[in-house]
C-alpha positions as CSV (number, residue, x, y, z in Angstrom):
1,X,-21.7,-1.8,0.2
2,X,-19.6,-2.9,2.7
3,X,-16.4,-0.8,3.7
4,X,-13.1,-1.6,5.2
5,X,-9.6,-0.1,5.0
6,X,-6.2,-2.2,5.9
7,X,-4.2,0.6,5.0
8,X,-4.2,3.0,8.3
9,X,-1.3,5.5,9.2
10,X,-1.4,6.5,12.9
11,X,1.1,9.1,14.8
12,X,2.9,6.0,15.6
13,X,4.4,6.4,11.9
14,X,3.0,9.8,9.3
15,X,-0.2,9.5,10.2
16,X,-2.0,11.8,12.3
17,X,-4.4,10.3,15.8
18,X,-4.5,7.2,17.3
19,X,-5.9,3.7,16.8
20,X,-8.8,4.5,18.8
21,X,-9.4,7.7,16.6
22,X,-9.8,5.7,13.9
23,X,-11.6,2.8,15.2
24,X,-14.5,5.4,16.1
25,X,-14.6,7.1,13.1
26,X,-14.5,3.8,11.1
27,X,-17.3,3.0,13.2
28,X,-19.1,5.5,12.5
29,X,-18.8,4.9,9.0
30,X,-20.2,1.6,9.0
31,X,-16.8,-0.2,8.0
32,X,-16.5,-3.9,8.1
33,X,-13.3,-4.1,9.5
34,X,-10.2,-2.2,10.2
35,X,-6.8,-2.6,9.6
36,X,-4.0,-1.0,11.3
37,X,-0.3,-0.7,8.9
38,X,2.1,1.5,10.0
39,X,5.4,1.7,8.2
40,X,7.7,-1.0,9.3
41,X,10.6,-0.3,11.2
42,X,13.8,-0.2,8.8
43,X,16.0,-2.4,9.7
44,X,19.2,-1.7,11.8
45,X,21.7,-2.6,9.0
46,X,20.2,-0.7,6.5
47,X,22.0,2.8,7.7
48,X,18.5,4.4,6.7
49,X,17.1,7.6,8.5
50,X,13.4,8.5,8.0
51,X,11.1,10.7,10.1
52,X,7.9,8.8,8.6
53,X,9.2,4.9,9.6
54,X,8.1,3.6,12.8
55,X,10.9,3.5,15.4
56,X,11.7,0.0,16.1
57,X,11.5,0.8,20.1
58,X,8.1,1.6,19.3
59,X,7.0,-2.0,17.8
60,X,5.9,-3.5,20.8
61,X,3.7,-0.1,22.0
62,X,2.0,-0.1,18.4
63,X,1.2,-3.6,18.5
64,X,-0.7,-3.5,22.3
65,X,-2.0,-0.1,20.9
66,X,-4.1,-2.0,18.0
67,X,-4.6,-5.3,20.0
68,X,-5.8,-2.8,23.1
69,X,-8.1,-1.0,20.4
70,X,-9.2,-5.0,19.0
71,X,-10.4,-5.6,22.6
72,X,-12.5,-2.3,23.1
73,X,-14.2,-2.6,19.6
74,X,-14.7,-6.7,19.7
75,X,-18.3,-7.3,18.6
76,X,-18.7,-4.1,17.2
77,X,-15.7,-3.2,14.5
78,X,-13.2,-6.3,13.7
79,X,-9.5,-4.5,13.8
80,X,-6.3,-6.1,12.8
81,X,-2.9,-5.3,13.3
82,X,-0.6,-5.2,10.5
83,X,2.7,-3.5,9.0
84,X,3.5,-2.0,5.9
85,X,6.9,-2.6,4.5
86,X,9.5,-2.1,2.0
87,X,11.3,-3.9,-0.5
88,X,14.6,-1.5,-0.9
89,X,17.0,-2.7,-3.3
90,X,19.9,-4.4,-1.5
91,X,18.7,-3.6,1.5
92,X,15.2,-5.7,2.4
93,X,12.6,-6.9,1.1
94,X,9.3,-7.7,3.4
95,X,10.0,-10.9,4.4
96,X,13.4,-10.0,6.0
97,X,12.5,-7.0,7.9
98,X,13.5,-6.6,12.0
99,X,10.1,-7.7,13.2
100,X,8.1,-10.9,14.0
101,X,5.5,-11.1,11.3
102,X,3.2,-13.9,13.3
103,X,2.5,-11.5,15.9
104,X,0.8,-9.8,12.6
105,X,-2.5,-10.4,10.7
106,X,-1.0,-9.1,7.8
107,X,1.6,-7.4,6.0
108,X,1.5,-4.8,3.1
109,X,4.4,-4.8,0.2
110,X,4.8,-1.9,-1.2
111,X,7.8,-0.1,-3.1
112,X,8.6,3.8,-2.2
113,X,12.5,3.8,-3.1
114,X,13.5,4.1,-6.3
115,X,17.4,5.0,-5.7
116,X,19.1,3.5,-2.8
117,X,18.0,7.4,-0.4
118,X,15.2,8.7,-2.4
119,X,11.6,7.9,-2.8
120,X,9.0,8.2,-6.2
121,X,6.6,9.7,-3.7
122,X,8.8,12.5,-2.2
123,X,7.8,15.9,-2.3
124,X,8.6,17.5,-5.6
125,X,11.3,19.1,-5.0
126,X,13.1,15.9,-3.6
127,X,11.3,13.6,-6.9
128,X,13.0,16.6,-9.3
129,X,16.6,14.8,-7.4
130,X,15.3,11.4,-7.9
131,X,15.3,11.8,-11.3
132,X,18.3,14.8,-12.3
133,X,20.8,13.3,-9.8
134,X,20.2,9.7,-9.2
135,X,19.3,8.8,-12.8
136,X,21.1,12.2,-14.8
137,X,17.7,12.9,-16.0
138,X,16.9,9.8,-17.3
139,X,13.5,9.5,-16.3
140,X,12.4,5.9,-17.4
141,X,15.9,5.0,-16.0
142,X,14.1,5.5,-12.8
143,X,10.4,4.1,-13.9
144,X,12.6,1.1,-14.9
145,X,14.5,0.9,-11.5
146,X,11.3,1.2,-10.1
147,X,8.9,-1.3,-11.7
148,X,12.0,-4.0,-11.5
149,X,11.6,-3.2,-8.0
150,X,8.4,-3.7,-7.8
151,X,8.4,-6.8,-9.9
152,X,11.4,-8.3,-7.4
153,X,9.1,-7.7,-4.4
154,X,5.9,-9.4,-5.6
155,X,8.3,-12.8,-7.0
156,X,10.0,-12.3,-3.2
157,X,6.9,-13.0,-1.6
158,X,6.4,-12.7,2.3
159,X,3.9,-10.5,2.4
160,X,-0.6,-10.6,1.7
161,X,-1.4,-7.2,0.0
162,X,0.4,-5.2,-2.8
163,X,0.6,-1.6,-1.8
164,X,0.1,0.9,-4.1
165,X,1.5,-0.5,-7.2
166,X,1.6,2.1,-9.5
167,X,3.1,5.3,-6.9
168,X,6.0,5.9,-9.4
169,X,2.8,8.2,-10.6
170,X,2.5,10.2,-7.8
171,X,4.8,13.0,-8.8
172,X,3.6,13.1,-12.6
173,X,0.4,14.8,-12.6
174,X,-0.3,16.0,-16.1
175,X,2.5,13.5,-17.3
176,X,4.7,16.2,-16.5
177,X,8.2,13.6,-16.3
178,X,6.5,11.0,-18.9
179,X,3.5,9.3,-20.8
180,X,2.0,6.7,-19.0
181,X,1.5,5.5,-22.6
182,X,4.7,5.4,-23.5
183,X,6.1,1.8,-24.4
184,X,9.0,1.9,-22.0
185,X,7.0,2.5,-19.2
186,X,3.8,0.4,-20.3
187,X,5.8,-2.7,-21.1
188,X,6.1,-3.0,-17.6
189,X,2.5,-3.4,-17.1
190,X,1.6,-7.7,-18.3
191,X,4.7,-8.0,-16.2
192,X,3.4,-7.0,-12.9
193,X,0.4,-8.5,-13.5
194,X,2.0,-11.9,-14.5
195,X,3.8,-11.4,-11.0
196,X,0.9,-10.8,-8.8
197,X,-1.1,-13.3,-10.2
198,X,1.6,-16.0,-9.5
199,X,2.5,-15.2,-6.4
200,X,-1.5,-15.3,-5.6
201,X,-1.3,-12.1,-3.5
202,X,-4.7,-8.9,-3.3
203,X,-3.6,-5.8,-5.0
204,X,-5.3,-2.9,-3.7
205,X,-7.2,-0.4,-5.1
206,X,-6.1,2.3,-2.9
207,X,-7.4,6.3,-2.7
208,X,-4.8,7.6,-0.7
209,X,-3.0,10.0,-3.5
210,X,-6.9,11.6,-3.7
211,X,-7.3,11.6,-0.2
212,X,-4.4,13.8,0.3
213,X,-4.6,15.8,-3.1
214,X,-1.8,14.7,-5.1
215,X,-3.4,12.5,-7.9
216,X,-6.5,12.8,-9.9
217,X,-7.0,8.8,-9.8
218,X,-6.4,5.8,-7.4
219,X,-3.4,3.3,-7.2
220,X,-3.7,1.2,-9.6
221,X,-4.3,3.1,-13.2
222,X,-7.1,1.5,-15.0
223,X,-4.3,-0.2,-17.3
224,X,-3.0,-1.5,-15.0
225,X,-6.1,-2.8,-12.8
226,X,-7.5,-4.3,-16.0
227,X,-5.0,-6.3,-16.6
228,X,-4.9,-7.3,-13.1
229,X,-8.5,-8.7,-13.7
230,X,-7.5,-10.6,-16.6
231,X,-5.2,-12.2,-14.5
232,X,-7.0,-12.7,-11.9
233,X,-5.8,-10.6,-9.4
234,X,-7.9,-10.2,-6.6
235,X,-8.4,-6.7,-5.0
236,X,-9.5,-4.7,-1.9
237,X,-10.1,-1.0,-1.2
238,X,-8.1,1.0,1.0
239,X,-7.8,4.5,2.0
240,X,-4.1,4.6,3.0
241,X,-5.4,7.0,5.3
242,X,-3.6,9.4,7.7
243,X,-6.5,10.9,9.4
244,X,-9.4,9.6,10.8
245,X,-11.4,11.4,7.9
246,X,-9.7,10.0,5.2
247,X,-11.6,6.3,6.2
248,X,-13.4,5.7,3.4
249,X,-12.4,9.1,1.1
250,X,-13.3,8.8,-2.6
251,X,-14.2,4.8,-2.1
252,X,-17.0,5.6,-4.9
253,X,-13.9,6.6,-7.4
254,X,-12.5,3.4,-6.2
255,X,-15.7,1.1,-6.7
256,X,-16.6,3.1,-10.4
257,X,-12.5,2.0,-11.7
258,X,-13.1,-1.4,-10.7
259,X,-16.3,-1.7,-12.5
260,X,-14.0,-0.4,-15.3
261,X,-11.2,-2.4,-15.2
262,X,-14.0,-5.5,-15.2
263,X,-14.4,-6.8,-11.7
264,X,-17.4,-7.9,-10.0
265,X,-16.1,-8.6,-6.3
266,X,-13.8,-7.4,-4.2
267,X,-12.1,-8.8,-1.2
268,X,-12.6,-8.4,2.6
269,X,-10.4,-9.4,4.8
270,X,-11.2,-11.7,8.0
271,X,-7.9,-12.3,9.6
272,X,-5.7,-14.3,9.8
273,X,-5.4,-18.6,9.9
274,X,-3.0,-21.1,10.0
275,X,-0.3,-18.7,9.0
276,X,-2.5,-17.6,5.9
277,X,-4.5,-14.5,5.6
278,X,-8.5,-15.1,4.9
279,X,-10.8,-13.2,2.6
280,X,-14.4,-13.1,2.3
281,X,-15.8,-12.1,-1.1
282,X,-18.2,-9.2,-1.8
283,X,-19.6,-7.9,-5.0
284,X,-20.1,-4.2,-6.6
């Protein structure tokens, strides 16, 4: 089985280690390729303050960091550069953001805020204010907000991969703020898949949330990754790693829920062409 992981945190953002940290470890693993994403700078107008965004006056070091690492590893480990960023509600969405995205191979989409300050994957304590102060304890207020948001971003477009679809999880282990059976939150589920499959984007099947302890299965739930299937969705795997060791973390867990959900092949990527990134195809 081949490996690769486009989802890759470095100290330039949360994660922890360099590019060259990872490229060896990902090496050493075997991977296929590597991708580098750190979070995407926010942009100036948006008044937002995060310690786990890249600074924008760090853009341009990041970039010749991962194009420095490219160089080293060329024959050996294909890296890309890339950026994960954020649609925010009035604010952005990942087409828009304060950077230049063809000096990128590719770009992740993916969805954190739920409320105009506050994220679905903030510590507890913080998710507990998400839901008792931004939405007066209406929790599927919130899984609403959050799953229009995510449908918003995918019909936006701009970006290659969807991150992490279903993170509005992360924080509701043991359905401890609601059912992921529940109607109001799975009616949510043929939409998103509807979306992704028009916009003709990769989903990934990302391990992140096991890497680091918080959830007991990947991004996507099997709901929702079978009916990405039946829609044709493609996916790849990624770690969303933070360490070095997290490349490749709980990949089997990964492979076994596709196999699931009904796919056969995943995607690898191979960089990026006339403006468009390009996938080979693998099978389980």
């Amino acid at each position: 089985m081949k490996y690769s992981c486009l989802h890759t945190h470095t100290s330039f953002c949360d994660g922890s280690g360099m590019p060259e940290d990872y490229c060896r470890a990902a090496y050493e693993k075997g991977f296929a390729a590597l991708g580098f994403s750190a979070h995407a700078p926010l942009p100036v107008n948006s008044g937002l303050k995060t310690d786990w965004h890249m600074s924008g006056q760090r853009l341009d070091e990041y970039l010749a960091a991962v194009r420095a690492a490219a160089g080293k590893w060329r024959g050996k480990l294909p890296v890309f550069a890339g950026l994960e960023a954020d649609f925010i509600s009035g604010v952005a969405k990942p087409s828009d953001w304060d950077f230049d995205a063809s000096a990128l191979d590719f770009l992740i989409g993916s969805v954190h805020y739920a409320s105009a300050t506050r994220c679905v994957d903030s510590p507890p304590e913080e998710f507990a204010l998400l839901v008792n102060e931004d939405f007066s304890g209406d929790t599927f207020a919130m899984v609403d907000t959050y799953w229009s948001n995510v449908e918003r971003m995918i019909e936006s477009g701009g970006f290659d991969i969807l991150g992490h679809a279903d993170l509005v999880k992360k924080n509701n282990r043991g359905g401890l703020y609601f059912s992921e059976n529940d109607t109001r939150y799975t009616k949510w589920l043929p939409r998103i898949a509807a979306a992704a499959a028009a916009a003709g984007i990769v989903a990934e099947v990302n391990t992140g949330a096991l890497n680091r302890g918080y959830t007991d299965e990947p991004y996507p739930s099997l709901a929702l990754l079978t009916l990405f299937c039946k829609a044709g969705v493609p996916v790849t795997i990624n770690a969303d790693a933070h360490r070095p060791e997290h490349l490749g973390g709980f990949y089997e867990d990964a492979h076994r829920l596709c196999l699931e959900a009904g796919y056969r092949e995943f995607r690898l990527f191979q960089g990026r062409r006339d403006g468009k990134a390009q996938w080979g195809k693998e099978k389980f």
